[in-house]
Structure formats: C-alpha cells, structure tokens
C-alpha positions in Angstrom: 113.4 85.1 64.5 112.6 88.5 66.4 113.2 91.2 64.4 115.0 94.6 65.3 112.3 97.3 66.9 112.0 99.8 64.2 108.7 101.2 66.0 108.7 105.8 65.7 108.2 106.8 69.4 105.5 108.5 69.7 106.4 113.1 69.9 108.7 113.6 73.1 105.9 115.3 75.1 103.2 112.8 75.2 105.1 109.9 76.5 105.7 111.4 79.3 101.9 112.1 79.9 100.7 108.8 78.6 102.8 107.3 81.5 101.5 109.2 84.1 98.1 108.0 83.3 98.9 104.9 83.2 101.0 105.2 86.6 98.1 106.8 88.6 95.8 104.7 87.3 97.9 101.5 88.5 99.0 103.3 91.9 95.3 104.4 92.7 94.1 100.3 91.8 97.1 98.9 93.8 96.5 101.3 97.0 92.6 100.0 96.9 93.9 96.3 96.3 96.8 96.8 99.0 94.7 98.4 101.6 92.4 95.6 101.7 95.1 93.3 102.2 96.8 95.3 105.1 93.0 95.7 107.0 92.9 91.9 106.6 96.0 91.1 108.6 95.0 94.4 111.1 91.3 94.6 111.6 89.3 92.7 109.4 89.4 89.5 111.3 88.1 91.4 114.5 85.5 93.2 112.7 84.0 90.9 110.3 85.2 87.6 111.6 85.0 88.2 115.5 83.9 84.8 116.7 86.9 82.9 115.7 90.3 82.4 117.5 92.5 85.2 116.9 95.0 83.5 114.4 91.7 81.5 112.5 90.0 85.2 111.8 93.1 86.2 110.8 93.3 83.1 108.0 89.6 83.7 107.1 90.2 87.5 106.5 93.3 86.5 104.3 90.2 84.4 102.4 88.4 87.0 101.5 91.4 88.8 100.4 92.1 85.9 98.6 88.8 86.1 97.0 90.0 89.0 94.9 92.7 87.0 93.1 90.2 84.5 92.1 88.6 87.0 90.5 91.2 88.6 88.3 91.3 86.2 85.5 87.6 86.6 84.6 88.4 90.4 84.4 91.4 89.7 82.3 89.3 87.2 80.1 86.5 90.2 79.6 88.7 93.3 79.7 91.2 91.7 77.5 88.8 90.6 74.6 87.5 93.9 74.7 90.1 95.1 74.9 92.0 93.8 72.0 88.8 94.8 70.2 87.6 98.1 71.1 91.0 99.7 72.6 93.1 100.0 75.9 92.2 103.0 76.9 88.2 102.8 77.2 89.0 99.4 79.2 91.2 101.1 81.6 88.6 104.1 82.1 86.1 101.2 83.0 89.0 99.5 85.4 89.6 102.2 87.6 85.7 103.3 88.0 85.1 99.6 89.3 87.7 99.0 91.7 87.6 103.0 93.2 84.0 102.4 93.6 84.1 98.9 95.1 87.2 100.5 97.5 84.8 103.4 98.3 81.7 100.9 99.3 84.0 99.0 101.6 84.5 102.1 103.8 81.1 102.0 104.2 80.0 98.6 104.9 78.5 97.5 108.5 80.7 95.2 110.5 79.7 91.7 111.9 78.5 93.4 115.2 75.5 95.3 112.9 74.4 93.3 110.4 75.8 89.6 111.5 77.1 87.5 108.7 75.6 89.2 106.3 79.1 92.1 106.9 81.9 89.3 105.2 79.3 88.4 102.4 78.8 92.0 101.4 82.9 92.5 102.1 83.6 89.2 99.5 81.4 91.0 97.2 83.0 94.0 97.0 86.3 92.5 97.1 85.4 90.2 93.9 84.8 93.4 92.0 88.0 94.8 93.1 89.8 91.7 91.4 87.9 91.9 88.3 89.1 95.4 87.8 92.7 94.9 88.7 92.4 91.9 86.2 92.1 94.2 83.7 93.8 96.7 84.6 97.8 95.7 84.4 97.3 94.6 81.1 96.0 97.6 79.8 98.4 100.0 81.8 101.5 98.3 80.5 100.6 97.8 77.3 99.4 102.1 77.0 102.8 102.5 77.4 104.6 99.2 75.5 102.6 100.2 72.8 103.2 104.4 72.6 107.0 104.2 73.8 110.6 104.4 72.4 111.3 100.9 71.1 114.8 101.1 72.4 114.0 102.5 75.7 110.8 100.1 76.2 112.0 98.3 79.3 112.6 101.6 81.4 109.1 103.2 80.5 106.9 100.2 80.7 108.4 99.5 83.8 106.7 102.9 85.5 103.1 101.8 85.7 105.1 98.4 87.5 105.8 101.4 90.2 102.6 102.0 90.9 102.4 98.5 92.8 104.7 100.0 95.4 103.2 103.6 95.1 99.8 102.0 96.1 101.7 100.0 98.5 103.3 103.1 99.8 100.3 105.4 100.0 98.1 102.8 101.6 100.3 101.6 104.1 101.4 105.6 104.5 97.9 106.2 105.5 97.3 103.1 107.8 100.5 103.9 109.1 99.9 107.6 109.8 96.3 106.3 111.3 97.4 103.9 113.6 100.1 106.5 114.5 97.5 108.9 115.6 94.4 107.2 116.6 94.4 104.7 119.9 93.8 101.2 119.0 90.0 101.5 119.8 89.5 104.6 117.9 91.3 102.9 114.3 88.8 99.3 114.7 85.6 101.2 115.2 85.8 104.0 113.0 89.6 105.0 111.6 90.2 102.0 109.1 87.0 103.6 107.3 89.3 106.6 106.4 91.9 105.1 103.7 89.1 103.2 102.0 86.5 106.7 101.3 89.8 108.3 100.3 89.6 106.2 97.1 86.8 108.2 95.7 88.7 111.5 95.5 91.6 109.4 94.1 89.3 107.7 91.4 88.6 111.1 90.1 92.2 112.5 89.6 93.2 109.4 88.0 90.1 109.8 85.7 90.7 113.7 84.8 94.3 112.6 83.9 93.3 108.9 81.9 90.7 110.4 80.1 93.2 112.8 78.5 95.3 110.3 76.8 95.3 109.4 73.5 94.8 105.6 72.1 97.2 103.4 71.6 98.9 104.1 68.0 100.3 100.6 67.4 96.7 99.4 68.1 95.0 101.7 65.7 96.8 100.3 62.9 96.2 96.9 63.8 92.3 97.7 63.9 92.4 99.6 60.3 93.8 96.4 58.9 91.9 94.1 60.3 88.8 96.4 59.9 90.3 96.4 55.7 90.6 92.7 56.1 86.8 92.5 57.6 84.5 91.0 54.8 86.9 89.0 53.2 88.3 87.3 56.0 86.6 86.0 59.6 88.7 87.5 62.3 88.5 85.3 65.9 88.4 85.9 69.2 91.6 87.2 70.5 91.5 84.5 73.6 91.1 81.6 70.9 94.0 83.0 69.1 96.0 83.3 72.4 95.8 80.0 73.1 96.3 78.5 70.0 99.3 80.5 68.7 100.7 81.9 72.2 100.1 79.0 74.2 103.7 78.7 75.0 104.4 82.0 76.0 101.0 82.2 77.8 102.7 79.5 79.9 105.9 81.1 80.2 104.1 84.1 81.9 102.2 82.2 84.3 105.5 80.5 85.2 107.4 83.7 85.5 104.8 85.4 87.7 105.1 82.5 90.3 108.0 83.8 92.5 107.6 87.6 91.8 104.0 86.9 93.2 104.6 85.1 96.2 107.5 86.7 97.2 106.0 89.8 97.0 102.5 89.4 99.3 105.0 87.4 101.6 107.2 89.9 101.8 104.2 92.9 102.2 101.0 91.4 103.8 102.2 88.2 105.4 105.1 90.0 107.2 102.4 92.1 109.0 101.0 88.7 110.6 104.4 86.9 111.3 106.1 90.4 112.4 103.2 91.1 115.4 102.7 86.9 116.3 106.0 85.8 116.1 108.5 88.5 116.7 106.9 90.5 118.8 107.0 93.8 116.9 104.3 96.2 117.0 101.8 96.8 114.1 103.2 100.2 113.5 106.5 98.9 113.6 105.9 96.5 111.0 103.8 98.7 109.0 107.1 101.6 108.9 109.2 98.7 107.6 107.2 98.0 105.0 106.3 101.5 104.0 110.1 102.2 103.6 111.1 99.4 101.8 108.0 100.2 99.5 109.6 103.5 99.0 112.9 101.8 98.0 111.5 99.4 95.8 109.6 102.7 93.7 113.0 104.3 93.3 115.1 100.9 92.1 112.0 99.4 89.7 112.5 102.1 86.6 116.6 101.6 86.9 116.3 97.7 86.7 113.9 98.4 83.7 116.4 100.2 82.2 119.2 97.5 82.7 116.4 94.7 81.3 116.8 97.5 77.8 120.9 96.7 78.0 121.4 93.6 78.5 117.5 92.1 78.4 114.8 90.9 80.0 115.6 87.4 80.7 119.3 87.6 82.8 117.3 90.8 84.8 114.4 88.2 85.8 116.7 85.1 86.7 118.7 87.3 88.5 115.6 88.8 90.8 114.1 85.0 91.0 117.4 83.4 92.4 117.7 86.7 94.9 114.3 86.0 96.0 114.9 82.7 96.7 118.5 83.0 98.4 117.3 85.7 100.6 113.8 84.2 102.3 116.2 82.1 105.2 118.2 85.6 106.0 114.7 87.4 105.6 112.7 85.7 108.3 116.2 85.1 110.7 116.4 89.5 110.6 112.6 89.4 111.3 113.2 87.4 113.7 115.6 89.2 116.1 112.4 91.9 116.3 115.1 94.6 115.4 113.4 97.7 113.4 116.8 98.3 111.3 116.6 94.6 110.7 113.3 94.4 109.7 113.8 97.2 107.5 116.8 95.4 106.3 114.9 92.3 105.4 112.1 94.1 103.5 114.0 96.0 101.4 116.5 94.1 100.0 113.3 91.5 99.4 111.4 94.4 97.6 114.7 95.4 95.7 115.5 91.7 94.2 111.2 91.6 93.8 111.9 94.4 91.2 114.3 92.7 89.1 111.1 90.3 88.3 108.4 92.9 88.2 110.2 95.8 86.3 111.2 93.9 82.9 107.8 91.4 83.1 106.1 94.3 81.6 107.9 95.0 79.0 108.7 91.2 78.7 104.7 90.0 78.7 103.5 92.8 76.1 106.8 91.4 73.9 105.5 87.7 73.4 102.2 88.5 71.9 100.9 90.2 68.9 99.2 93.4 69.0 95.3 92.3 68.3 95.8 89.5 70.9 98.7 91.2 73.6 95.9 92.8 76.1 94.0 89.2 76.3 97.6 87.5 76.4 99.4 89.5 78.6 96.4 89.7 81.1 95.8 85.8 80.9 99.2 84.7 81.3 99.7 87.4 84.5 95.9 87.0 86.4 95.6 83.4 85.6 99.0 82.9 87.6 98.0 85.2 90.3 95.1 82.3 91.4 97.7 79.9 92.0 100.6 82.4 93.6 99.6 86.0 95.1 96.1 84.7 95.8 96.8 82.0 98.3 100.6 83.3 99.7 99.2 85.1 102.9 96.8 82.2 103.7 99.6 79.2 102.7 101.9 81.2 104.7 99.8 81.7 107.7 98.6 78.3 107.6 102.3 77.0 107.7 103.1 79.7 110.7 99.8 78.0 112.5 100.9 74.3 112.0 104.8 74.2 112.4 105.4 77.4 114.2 108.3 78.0 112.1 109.3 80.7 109.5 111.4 77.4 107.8 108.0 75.8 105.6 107.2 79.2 104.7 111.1 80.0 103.5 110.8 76.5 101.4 107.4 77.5 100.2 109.1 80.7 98.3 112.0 78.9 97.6 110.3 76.5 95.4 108.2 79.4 93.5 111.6 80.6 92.5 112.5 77.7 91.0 109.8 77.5 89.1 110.5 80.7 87.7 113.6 80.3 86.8 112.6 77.1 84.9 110.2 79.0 83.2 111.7 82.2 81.9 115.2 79.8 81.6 113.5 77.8 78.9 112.1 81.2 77.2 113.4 83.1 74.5 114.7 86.8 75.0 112.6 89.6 73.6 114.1 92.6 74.3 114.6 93.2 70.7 110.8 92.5 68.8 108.8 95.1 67.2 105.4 95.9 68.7 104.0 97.0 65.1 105.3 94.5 63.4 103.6 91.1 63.3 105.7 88.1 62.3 108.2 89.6 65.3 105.3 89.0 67.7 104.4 85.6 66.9 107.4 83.6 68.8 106.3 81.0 66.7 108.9 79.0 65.1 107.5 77.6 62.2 106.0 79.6 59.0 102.8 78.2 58.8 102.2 79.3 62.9 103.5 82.6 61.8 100.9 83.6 59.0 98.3 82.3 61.1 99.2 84.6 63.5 99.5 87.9 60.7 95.8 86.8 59.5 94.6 87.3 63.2 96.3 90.5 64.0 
C-alpha cells in the first residue's frame, strides 16, 4: 500500500529556482522540437522535398519530423541509465547542449536546391539528435522538481516544467508568426525560416547559466549513499533491468496514458497548420495566431490542473482530460471548418485546455510509480517509448487520412480511439497522489512482499 508523503521540502527559496531551471530547460528543448515541426508543415516540404506534389512533400517533411520521435527512446534508454546512476542534473546539462546545438545546425543547413538530396539526409540527422536529447530530457526535468518539491504540493510544481511544452510552443510559433507577419512569402522560404532556428544558440546558453546553478537532486543523493554503502556486499543492476522486471506494469500504464495526450496534442498544434491552410481555406498566419493563443491559454491553465491532480489526484484529473479530448475532436474540426478565426481559436483552446488535464498530473503521476534509483530510466521509458507509437506518427496518420478520404471524420476517429486507450489504461491504475519519493517500499506499486524487497535491494 502507498504510504503517506512524509518527504521535508527542500528551504522555500530554492524550489522556486530549481523550477525555473528545469522550465527553461524544457521550454528552450520544446521551442527547438516545436519549430521543426511548424517549418515541416510551412516550408520544409518546399525546401528540402521540392520535387514532390505539394500535399506528398508535405507528408515526407512530417517524416523527417517524425524521425525525431523515433529517436527519443534510445535517448531515454541512455540518459535514464545514467541518469539513475550518475544524477539528473549532469544528464539534463548534456540534454539541452545536444538539441540547442542540433536546432542551431538546422538554421544552417543547405536546402535541396544547393546540395540535392544530400539537404533531407543532413536535416534527418540533425533531427535524430534532437529526439535523443528530448528523450532525455522530460524525465530528468520532471523528476528535478518531483524529487526537491513539497510532497503535498507535488502535483502543482512538477507540473511547471509540463509548461514549458506550450512555452516552446508559444515562443516558436511567436517567432514564426511574427516572421511570416513581416517578411513576404519569398523572403521567409529563402532566408527568414533560418532565423528561429540560430536563435536557439543564445537560448541554449541562458538555459545553461541558469541549469548549471541548481543543486542535485536530494532524494537521489540518498539513494546513491545507500546503495554506494550497499556496494561490495551486494550487486546492484541496471536500472532498465529493474524497470522492467519490478515496474513493468506501470511502465505499461505510462505508455498507455501518454497515447491520447500525445496525439491529441501534435493534432491539435502541427497537424492543424496542414488541415487549417488545405482544407479550410485559412491563411498560414491565421492558423499560426490560433495556435499561438491557445498555447498561451494552455501555459496559464496546466499549473492550476496540477494543483487540482494534489486535491483530488492524479487519476480522476487524467480521465477527465482523456474523455474531453475525445468528446471534443468532432466540434474541433466542424469550428475549423467554418474557416472563422474566433472559431478556430475556439477549437484550439479548449483542445489545449482538456490536453492539460493529461499533461499537468502525468508528471507528477510518472515520477510516482517508480523507485528513486530506477524513476529517471522508468519514467523516461514509459513516456518516449509511447511517443513512437503516438506523437511520432499523428501529423503523418493524420495527413495521410486528410489525403485519402478528404474528410476531418477518420482523423476525429483516429483520436477518439487514443482516448480510449487511455482511459483504459490509467482506469485500470492505481492512484498515487499520496507515495513518498524517499521512501522505497511506497515506490514499488508492487503488490506482493517478495516484489517489494526486491525492489528496496535495487534502490
């Protein structure tokens, strides 16, 4: 049985700096991951993939963005075994170096019309490093701030670095917007899209100056001390072995759980930028506004259903976001379809703000199933293993579907079915609202003893 959280928070005026860290951190790796995927629906098809039919460049760019997903569980494999082992902090330092320096490269790469095919290999490239950074990344962000915060407040502050997936959202569709705004159509495809991507260098170092200030995670310390006491007398293994022989359940759970918050959300965000401009006849801009203001809505309501998941828990806040997400896709695409722009906004926000009821207790809810010397490997596992089947191919299902059927209806049915999925999966969980971090029998969600101290001799 869970136990009561008993964890000391850590002195009132670090928390407050050990979640900024981890929120620019997430925001600056989200903006580099979320401008890629808004260039692939705008430009990337015309400048890397400019010998196919408008609508087939348009799926291939979604390809290589898809790319990136299938990339984030190898980074969550490597940066959560060492990162059970060595710390979350020096991981996270390594995260955001990678992906601001992959981010940067892009801006520079040669198009198709310089180099020929060689432009999408080089562009693949970098976007495989950008998902083996953000594949280490979430885990280690949430769990900085799981791990240092008030036990009974653990929902509301893990749930800010979740608000850097719409602060990168915002800023990167802020500055494509403000772009496009600016710039003539010819000026933004030769040289303008180049802009948002070099920003990321200048980003990469704030976010370092503040990261690097933070200190390590306390619960994790004394999880190391014991099992570095424990060393010599007892074989410690590999956190992914113990993962998926004590937490295989809940590593299941989480890759259920992520299903509709995932699609939902890169339907609602990047695929909306294809159907909005084909088949509703809105502009680019206009379809980039909506989004940048629903992304703005979505920051601001994320922390306060955080805080609800610490009231009532985690569970009833999740089912209540999956159901919304899958109630609302018919009324979604039938606003985006009357090509309205207070529709439109209408449609994306009230997506975005049921989307938070799944993404602002899954942090909290993820670092709460797993013990502490196996929570960065199980965490990241059970959320970047998901992301292959879900986020990665959303935009390209959902394009495909627009190409074959002309219809919003397979693609409403497509997220329909991801939220039933989820609310199978966190349905048959248990609530953790109430476990200890520190405390390792409460991490286990083992049932039986034996599981249990098999568990306590791991962590």
């Amino acid at each position: 049985m869970a136990s009561e959280a008993t964890s000391a928070p850590p002195p009132p005026a670090s928390l407050p700096r050990i979640v900024a860290a981890s929120l620019i951190g997430t925001t600056i790796e989200w903006y580099d991951f979320f401008l890629y995927g808004s260039a692939a629906a705008l430009v990337f098809n015309k400048l890397f993939f400019p010998d196919s039919d408008p609508l087939v460049g348009t799926l291939l760019s979604f390809l290589t963005y898809a790319v990136g997903f299938a990339a984030r569980p190898l980074g969550a494999l490597v940066f959560g075994h060492y990162g059970d082992r060595l710390g979350r902090k020096k991981l996270l330092v390594l995260s955001l170096v990678l992906m601001g320096g992959a981010t940067f490269a892009i801006g520079l790469l040669p198009t198709h019309a310089t180099v020929g095919s060689a432009a999408p290999v080089l562009l693949t490239t970098l976007r495989l490093v950008q998902g083996f950074a953000l594949g280490g990344e979430w885990g280690g962000a949430v769990l900085l701030v799981s791990e240092h915060g008030d036990a009974r407040r653990r929902g509301f502050w893990a749930s800010w670095p979740q608000t850097g997936a719409p602060a990168g959202q915002l800023l990167a569709t802020g500055v494509l917007s403000l772009l496009t705004a600016v710039l003539s159509d010819d000026a933004f495809g030769s040289w303008g899209w180049r802009i948002p991507f070099l920003l990321s260098g200048v980003l990469v170092i704030v976010g370092l100056w503040i990261r690097l200030s933070v200190d390590e995670s306390p619960v994790f310390k004394e999880a190391l001390e014991r099992a570095e006491a424990r060393r010599g007398t007892e074989t410690e293994k590999l956190p992914l072995i113990s993962v998926l022989r004590h937490h295989w359940r809940d590593v299941l759970v989480a890759m259920g759980a992520r299903m509709a918050e995932n699609i939902s959300y890169y339907v609602i965000t990047a695929f909306i930028l294809v159907y909005a401009t084909t088949s509703a006849g809105v502009s680019k801009q206009t379809a980039l506004n909506a989004v940048l203001i629903g992304s703005a809505v979505h920051f601001a309501v994320i922390p306060a259903w955080g805080a609800l998941s610490d009231r009532v828990g985690r569970r009833p806040v999740y089912l209540l976001g999956a159901a919304g997400v899958g109630l609302w896709m018919f009324p979604f695409f039938a606003l985006v379809d009357t090509g309205s722009f207070g529709y439109l906004i209408l449609a994306v926000t009230v997506g975005l703000v049921l989307h938070g009821a799944m993404y602002a207790p899954q942090a909290a809810f993820f670092a709460e199933m797993f013990a502490t010397r196996m929570r960065y490997s199980g965490a990241s596992i059970g959320a970047q293993f998901a992301s292959v089947a879900a986020g990665a191919p959303a935009p390209l299902i959902a394009t495909a579907l627009l190409s074959d059927y002309d219809s919003s209806t397979p693609i409403a049915l497509y997220v329909i079915a991801a939220a039933v999925l989820t609310l199978i999966a966190v349905g048959v969980s248990r609530e953790t609202r109430h476990r200890d971090l520190a405390q390792v029998e409460g991490d286990s969600g083992e049932p039986s003893g034996a599981a249990a101290a098999a568990e306590a001799r791991t962590v």
